[in-house]
DRENNU-970258 format. One record per residue: residue in one letter; x, y, z of N, C-alpha, C, O in turn. Coordinates in steps of 0.02 Angstrom, whole numbers, padded with zeros to 5 digits, always signed. Last residue first. Example, Ala and Ser with C-alpha at 12.3 -4.5 7.8 and 13.67 -1.06 7.14 Angstrom:
2
S+00642-00112+00354+00684-00053+00357+00645+00002+00394+00670+00057+00402
A+00660-00284+00390+00615-00225+00390+00660-00165+00390+00712-00166+00423
END
This chain:
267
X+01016+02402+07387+01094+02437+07416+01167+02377+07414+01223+02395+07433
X+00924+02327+07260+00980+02304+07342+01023+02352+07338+01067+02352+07295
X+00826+02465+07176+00887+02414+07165+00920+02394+07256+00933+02435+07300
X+00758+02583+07152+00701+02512+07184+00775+02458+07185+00760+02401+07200
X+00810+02672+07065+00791+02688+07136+00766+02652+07177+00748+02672+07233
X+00951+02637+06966+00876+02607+06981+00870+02624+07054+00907+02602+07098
X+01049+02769+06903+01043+02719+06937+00962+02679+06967+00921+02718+06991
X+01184+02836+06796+01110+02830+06809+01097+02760+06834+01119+02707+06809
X+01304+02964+06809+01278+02893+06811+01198+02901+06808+01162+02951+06813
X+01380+03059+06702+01350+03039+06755+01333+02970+06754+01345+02928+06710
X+01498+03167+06610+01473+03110+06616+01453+03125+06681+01475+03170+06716
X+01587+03296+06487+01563+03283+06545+01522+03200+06557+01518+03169+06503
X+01737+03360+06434+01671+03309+06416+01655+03312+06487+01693+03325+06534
X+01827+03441+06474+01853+03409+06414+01773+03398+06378+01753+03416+06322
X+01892+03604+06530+01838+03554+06523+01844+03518+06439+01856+03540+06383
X+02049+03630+06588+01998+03653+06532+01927+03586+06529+01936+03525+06528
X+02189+03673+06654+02172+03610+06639+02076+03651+06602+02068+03711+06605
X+02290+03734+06702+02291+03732+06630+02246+03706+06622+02239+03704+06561
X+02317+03783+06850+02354+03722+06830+02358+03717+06758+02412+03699+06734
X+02191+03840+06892+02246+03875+06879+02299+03843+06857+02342+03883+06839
X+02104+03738+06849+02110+03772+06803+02167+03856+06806+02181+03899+06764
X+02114+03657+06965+02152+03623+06924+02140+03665+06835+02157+03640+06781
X+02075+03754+07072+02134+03717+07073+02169+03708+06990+02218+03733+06963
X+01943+03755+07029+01972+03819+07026+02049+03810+07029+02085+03848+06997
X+01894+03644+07064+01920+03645+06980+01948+03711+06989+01986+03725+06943
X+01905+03621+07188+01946+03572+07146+01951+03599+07075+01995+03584+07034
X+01814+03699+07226+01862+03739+07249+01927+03694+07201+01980+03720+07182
X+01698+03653+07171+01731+03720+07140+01772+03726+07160+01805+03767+07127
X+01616+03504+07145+01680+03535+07176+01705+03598+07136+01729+03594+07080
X+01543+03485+07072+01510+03529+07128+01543+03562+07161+01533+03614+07193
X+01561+03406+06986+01535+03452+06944+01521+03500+06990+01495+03553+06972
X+01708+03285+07033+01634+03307+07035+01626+03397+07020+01667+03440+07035
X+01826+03275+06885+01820+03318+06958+01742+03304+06959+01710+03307+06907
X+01957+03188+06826+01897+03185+06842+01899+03205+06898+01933+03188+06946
X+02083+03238+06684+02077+03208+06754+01997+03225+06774+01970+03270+06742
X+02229+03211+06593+02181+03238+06612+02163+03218+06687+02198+03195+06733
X+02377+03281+06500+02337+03257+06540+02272+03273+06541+02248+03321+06511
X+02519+03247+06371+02417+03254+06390+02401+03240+06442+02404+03179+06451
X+02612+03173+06368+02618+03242+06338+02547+03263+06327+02525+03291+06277
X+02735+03062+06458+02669+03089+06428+02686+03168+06412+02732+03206+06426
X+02890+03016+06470+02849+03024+06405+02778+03042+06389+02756+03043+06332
X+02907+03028+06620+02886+02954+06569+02880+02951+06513+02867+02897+06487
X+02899+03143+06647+02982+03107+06635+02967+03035+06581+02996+03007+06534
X+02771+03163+06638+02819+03205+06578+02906+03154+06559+02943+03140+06512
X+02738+03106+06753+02723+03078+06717+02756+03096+06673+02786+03049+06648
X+02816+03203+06856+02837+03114+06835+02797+03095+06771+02831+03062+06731
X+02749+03309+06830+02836+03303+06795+02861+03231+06813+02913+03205+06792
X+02625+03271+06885+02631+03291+06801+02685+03281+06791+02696+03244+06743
X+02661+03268+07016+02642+03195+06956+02636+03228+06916+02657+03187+06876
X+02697+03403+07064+02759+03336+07058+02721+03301+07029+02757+03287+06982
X+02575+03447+07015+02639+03466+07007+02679+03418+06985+02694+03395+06930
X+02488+03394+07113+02476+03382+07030+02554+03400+07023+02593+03352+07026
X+02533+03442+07231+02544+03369+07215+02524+03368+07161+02553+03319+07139
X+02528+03586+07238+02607+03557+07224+02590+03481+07208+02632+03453+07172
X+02379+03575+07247+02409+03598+07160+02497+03573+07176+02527+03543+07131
X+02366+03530+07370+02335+03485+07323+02375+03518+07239+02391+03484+07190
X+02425+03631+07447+02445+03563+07428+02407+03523+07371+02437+03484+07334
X+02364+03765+07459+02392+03741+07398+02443+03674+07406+02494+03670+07373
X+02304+03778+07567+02388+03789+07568+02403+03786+07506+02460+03805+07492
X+02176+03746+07578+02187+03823+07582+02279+03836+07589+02309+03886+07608
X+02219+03596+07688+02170+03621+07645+02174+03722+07665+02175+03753+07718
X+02252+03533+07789+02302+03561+07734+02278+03608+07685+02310+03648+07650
X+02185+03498+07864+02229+03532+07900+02263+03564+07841+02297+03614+07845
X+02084+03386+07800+02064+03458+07828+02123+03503+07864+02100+03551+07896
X+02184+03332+07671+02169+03322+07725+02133+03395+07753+02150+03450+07732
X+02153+03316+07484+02205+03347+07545+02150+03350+07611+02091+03365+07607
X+02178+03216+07348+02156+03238+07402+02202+03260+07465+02256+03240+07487
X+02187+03144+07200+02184+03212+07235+02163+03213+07308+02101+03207+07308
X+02134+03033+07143+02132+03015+07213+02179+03072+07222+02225+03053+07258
X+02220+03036+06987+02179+03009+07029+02175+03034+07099+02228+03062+07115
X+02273+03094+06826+02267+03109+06895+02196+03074+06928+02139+03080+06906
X+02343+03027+06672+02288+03048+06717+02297+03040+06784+02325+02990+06806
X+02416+03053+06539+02419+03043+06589+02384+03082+06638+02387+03143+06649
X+02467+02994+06365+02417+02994+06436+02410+03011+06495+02387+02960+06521
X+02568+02912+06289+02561+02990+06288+02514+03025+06346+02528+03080+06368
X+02552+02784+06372+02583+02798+06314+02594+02890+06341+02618+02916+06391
X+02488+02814+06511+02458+02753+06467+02494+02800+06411+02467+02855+06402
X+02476+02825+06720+02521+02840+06628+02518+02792+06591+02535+02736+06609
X+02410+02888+06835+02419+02837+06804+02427+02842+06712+02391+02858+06665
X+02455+02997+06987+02440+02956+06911+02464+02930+06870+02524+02934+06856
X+02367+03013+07127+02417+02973+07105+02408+02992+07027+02350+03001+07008
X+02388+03086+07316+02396+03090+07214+02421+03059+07209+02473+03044+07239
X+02374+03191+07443+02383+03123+07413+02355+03122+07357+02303+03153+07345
X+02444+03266+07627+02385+03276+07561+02417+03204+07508+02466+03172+07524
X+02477+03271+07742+02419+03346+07721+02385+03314+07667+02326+03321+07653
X+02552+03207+07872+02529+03198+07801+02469+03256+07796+02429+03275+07839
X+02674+03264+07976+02622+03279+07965+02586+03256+07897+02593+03301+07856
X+02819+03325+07977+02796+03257+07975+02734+03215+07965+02733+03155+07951
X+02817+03442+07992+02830+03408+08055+02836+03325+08047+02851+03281+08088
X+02816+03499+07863+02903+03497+07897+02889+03436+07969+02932+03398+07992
X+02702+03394+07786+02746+03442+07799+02785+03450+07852+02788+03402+07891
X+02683+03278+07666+02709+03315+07720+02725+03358+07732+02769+03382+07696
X+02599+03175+07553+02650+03243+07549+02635+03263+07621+02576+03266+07638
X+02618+03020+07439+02593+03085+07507+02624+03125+07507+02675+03130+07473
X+02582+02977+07266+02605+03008+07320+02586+03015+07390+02525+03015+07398
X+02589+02837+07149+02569+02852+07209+02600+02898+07249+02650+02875+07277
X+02592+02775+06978+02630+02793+07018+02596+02872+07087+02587+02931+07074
X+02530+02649+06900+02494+02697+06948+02568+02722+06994+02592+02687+07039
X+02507+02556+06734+02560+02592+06793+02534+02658+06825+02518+02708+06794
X+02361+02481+06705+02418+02538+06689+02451+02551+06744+02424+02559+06798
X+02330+02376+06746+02363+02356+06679+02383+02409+06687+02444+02407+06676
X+02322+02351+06927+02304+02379+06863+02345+02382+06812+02404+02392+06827
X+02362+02285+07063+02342+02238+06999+02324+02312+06916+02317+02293+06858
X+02356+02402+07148+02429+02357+07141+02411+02304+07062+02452+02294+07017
X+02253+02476+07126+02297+02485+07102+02354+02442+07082+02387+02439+07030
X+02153+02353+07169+02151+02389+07106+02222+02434+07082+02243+02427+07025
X+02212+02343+07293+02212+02280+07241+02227+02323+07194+02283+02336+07174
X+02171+02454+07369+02236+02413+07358+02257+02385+07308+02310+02397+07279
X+02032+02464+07348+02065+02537+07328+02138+02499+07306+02162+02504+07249
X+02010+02359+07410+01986+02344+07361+02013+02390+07309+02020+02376+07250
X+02041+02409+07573+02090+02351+07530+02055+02333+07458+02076+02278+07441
X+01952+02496+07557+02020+02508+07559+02046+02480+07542+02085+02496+07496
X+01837+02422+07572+01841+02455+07515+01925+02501+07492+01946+02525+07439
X+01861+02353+07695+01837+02329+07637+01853+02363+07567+01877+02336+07517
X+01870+02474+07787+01895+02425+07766+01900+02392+07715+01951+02401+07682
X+01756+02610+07706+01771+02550+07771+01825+02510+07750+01832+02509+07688
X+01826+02781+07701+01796+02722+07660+01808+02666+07714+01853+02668+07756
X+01831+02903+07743+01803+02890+07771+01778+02811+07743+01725+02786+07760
X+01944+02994+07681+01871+03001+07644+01816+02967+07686+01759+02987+07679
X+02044+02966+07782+02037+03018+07750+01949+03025+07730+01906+03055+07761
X+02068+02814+07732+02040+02834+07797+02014+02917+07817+01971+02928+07860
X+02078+02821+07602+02022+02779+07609+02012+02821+07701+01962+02849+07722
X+02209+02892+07610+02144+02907+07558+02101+02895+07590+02070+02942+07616
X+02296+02776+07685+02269+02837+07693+02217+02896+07654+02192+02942+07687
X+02273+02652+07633+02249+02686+07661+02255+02749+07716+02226+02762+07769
X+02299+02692+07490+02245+02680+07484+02216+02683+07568+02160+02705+07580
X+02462+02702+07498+02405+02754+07472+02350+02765+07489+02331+02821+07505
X+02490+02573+07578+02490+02642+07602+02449+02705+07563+02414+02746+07591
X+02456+02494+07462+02423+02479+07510+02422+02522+07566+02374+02522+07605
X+02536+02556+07357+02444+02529+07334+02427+02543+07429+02393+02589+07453
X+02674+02637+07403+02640+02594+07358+02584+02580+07399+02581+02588+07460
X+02736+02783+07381+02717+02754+07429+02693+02703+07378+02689+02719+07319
X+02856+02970+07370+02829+02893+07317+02798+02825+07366+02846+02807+07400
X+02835+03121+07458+02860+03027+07451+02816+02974+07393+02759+02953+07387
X+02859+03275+07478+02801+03223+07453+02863+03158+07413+02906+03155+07368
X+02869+03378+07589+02910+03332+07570+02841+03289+07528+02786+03278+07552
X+02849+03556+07568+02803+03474+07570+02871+03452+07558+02917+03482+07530
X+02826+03714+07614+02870+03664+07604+02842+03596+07609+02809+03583+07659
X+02696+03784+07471+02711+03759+07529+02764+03723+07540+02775+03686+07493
X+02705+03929+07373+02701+03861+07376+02701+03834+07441+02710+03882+07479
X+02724+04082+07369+02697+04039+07418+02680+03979+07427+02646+03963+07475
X+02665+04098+07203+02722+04113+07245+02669+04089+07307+02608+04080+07305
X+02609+03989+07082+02602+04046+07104+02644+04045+07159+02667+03989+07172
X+02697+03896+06957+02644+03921+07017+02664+03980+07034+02711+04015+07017
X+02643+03909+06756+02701+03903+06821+02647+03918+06898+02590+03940+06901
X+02562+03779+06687+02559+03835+06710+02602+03834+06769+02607+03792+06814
X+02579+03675+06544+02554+03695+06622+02604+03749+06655+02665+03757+06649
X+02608+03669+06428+02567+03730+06441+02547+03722+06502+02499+03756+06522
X+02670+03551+06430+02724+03603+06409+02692+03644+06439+02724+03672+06484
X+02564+03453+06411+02608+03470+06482+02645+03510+06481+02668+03521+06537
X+02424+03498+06329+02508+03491+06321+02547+03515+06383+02559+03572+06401
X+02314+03487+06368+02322+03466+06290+02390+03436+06302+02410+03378+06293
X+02220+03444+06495+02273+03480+06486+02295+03455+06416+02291+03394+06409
X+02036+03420+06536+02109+03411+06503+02153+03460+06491+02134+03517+06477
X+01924+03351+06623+01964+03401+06626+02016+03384+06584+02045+03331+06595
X+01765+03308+06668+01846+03268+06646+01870+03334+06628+01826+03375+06618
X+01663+03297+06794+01676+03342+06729+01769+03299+06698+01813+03269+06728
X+01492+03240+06826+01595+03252+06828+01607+03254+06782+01582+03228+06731
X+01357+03210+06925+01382+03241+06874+01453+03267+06880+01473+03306+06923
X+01284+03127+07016+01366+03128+07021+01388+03143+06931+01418+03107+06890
X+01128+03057+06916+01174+03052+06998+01259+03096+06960+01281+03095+06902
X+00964+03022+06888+01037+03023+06879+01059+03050+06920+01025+03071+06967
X+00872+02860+06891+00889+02946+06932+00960+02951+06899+01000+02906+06887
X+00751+02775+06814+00835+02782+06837+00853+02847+06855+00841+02890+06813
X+00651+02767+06723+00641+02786+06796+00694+02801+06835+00688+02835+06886
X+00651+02711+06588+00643+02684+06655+00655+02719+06715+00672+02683+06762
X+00689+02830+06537+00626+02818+06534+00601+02770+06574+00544+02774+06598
X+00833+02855+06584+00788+02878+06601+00702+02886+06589+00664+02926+06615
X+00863+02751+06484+00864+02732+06555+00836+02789+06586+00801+02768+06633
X+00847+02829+06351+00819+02751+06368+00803+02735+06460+00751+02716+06488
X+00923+02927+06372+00859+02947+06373+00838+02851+06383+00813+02829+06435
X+01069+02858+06377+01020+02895+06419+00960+02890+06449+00939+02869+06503
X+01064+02825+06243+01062+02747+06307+01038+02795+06364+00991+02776+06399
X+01070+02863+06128+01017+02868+06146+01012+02834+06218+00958+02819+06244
X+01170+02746+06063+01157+02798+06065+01081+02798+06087+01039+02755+06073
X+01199+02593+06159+01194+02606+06110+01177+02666+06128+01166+02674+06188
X+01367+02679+06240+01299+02647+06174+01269+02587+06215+01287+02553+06263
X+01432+02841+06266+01405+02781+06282+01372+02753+06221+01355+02782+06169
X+01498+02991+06251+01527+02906+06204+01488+02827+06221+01505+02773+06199
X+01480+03054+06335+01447+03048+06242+01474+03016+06233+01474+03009+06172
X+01426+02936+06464+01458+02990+06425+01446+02991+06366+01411+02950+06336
X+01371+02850+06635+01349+02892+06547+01392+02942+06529+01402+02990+06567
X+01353+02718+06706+01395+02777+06695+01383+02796+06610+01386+02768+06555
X+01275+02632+06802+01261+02634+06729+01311+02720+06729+01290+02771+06756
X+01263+02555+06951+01276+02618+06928+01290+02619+06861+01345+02592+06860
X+01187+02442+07080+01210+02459+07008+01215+02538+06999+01181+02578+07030
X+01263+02421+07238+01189+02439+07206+01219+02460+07132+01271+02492+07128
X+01308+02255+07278+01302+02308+07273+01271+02336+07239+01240+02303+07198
X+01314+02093+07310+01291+02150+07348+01291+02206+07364+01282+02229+07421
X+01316+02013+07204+01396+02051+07233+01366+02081+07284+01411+02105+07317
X+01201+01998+07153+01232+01946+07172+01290+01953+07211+01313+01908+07246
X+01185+02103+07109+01130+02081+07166+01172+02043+07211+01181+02045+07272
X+01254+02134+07016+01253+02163+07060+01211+02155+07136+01208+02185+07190
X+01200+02031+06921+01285+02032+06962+01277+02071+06998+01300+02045+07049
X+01059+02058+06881+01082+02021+06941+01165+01999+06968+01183+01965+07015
X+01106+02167+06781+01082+02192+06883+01097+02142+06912+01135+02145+06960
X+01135+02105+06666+01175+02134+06684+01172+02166+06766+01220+02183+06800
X+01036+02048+06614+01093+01987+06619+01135+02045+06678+01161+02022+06729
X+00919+02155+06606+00893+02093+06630+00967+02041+06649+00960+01998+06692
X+00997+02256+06524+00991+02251+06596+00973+02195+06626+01007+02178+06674
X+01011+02194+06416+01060+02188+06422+01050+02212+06498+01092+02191+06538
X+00860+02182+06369+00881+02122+06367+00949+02133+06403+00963+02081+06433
X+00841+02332+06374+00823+02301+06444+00829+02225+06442+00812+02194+06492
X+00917+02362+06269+00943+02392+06346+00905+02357+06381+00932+02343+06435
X+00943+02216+06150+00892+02294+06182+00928+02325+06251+00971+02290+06277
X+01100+02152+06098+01060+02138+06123+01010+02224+06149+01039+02277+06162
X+01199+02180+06026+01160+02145+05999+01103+02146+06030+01051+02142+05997
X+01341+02338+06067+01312+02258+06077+01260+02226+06018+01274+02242+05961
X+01384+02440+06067+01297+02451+06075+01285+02349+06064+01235+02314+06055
X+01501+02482+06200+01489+02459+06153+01395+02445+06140+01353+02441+06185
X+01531+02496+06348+01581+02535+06285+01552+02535+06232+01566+02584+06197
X+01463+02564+06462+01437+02553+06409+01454+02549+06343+01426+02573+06294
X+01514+02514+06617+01552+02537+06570+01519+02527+06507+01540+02475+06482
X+01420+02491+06757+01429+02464+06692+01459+02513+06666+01438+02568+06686
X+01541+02496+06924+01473+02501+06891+01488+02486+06803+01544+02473+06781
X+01632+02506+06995+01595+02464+06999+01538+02486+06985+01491+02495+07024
X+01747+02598+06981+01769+02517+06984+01708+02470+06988+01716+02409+06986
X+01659+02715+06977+01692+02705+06921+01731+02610+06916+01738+02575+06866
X+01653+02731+07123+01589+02721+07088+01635+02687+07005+01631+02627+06993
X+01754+02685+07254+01757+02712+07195+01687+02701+07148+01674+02641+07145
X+01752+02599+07343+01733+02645+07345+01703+02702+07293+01655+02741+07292
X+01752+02401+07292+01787+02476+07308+01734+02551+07290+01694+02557+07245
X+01720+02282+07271+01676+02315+07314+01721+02389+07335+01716+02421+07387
X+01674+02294+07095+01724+02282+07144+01710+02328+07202+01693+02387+07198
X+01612+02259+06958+01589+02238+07017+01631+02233+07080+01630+02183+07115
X+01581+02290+06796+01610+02319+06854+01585+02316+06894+01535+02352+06901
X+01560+02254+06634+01494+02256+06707+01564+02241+06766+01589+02186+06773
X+01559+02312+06485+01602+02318+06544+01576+02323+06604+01567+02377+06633
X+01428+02280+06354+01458+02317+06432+01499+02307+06461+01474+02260+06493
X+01450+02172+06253+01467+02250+06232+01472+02298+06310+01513+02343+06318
X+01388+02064+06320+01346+02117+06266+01379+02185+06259+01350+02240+06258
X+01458+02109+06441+01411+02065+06435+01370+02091+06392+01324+02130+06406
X+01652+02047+06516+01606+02087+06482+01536+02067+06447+01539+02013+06419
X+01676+02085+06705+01642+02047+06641+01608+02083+06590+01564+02125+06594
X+01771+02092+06828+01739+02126+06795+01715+02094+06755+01741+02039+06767
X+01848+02111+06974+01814+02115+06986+01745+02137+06907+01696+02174+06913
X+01982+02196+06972+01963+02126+06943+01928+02096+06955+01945+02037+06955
X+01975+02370+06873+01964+02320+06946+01969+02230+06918+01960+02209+06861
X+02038+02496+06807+02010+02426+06793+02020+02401+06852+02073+02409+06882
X+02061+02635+06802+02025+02610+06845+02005+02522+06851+01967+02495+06891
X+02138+02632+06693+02165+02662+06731+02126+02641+06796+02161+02629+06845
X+02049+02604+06586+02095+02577+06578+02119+02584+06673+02114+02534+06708
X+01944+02734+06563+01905+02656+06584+01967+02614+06599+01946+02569+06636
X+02056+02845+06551+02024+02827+06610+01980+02748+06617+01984+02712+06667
X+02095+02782+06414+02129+02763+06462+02117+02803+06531+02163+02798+06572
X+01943+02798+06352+01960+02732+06351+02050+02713+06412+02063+02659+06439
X+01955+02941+06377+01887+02888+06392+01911+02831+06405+01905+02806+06461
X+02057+02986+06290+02059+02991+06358+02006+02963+06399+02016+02963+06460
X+02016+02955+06154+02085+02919+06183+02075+02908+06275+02081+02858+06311
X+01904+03028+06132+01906+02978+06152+01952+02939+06190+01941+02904+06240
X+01980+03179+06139+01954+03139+06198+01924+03080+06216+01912+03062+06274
X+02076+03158+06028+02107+03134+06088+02056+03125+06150+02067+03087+06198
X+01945+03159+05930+01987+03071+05936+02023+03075+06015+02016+03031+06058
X+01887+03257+05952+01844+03220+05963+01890+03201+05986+01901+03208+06046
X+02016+03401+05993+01984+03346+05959+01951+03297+05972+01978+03271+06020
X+01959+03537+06090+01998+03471+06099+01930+03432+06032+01869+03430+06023
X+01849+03626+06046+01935+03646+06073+01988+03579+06071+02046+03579+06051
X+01738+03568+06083+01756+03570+06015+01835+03607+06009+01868+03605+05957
X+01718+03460+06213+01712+03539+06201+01747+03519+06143+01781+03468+06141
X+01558+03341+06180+01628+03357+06204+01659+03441+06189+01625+03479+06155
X+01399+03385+06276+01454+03378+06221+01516+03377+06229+01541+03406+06277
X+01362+03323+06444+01378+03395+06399+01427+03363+06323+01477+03327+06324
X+01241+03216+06460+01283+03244+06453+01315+03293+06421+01295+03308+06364
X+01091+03185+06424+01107+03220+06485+01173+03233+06486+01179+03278+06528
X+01081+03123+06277+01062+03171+06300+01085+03235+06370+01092+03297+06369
X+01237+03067+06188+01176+03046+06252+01149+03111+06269+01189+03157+06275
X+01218+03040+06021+01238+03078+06081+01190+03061+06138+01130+03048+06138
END
């Protein structure tokens, strides 16, 4: 077990929250990647911390600091700053406390969230909002998200790619209201029984309407149409007003994860 993360919750079986580890690492795949000793070294200049940093699937052959020594200078080399993402499922065990003996800060504690059974999501509450919410592809999603959150160029069209190129099917919302107005944006991405929520977000005009819960909404009953029958989804550990959202919705703490990052590393 890695130290700084929370256990998985014992409510949900170990196996499905592995399942759900491996099709969030799935769901985010960038092309931008290599694997090096068992790491998944993620280098895509997108916004997203999760498209570009090490994925520790595996405890490899090689020490943590034989597998850092191959594994920073891609990031040097890409010109971005490394991020080592930690969950109880990282390796080798103990990989934590290791990197925090080097000195590595930890960062952007998030919580994964699961819904067992899309059956048990929860009816809404009265006062929904009228939204038109539209099906959009990669390169409209991304930027409006991206312009929204404030991401540069670069990282918008990297938001693009990633979706339009990902092995799992990413099906993309906006949502409007009567004037025409975009308020808010969701996507998720469905792997067999699976299905995870991305890139939640609602604009400062929309925000306190409950758009952000009608857009889980409509993507849970697309994903359901698809055949999933599990969701989940990744909230920062700070955002309360997001999990207060997505626990009137059903949704339950699954596992938790962070990163850990070298404070002396090229921005």
């Amino acid at each position: 077990m890695n130290a700084g993360c929370r256990p998985p919750n014992p409510a949900f079986e170990r196996g499905i929250l592995a399942r759900i580890e491996d099709a969030g690492i799935n769901a985010s795949a960038p092309r931008e990647q290599r694997w090096i000793d068992g790491w998944l070294v993620r280098f895509s200049p997108a916004k997203a911390k999760r498209a570009r940093c090490i994925q520790a699937v595996a405890a490899g052959t090689l020490t943590v600091l034989d597998k850092l020594a191959l594994c920073l200078p891609v990031y040097e080399a890409a010109g971005l700053h490394p991020y080592i993402r930690i969950t109880p499922f990282s390796q080798p065990d103990g990989l934590d406390a290791s990197l925090a003996s080097l000195g590595m800060g930890c960062i952007d504690e998030t919580r994964v969230m699961v819904l067992s059974s899309l059956d048990d999501l929860r009816r809404p509450v009265r006062g929904a909002p009228r939204l038109r919410i539209a099906t959009v592809g990669p390169d409209d999603f991304a930027a409006w998200v991206g312009k929204e959150r404030g991401s540069s160029p670069v990282e918008r069209q990297a938001h693009a790619d990633r979706i339009a190129r990902s092995p799992v099917p990413h099906h993309g919302v906006l949502a409007f209201d009567e004037s025409g107005a975009t308020l808010g944006a969701g996507q998720v991405a469905t792997e067999g029984s699976l299905a995870g929520l991305y890139d939640v977000f609602t604009s400062e005009r929309g925000r306190g309407l409950g758009v952000a819960e009608s857009v889980c909404r409509h993507l849970l009953d697309v994903a359901a149409a698809s055949g999933a029958r599990v969701a989940y989804l990744q909230v920062d550990a700070a955002n309360a007003a997001a999990i207060s959202i997505y626990r009137r919705l059903g949704f339950a703490d699954g596992y938790s994860y962070h990163y850990r990052t070298p404070a002396d590393a090229a921005p």
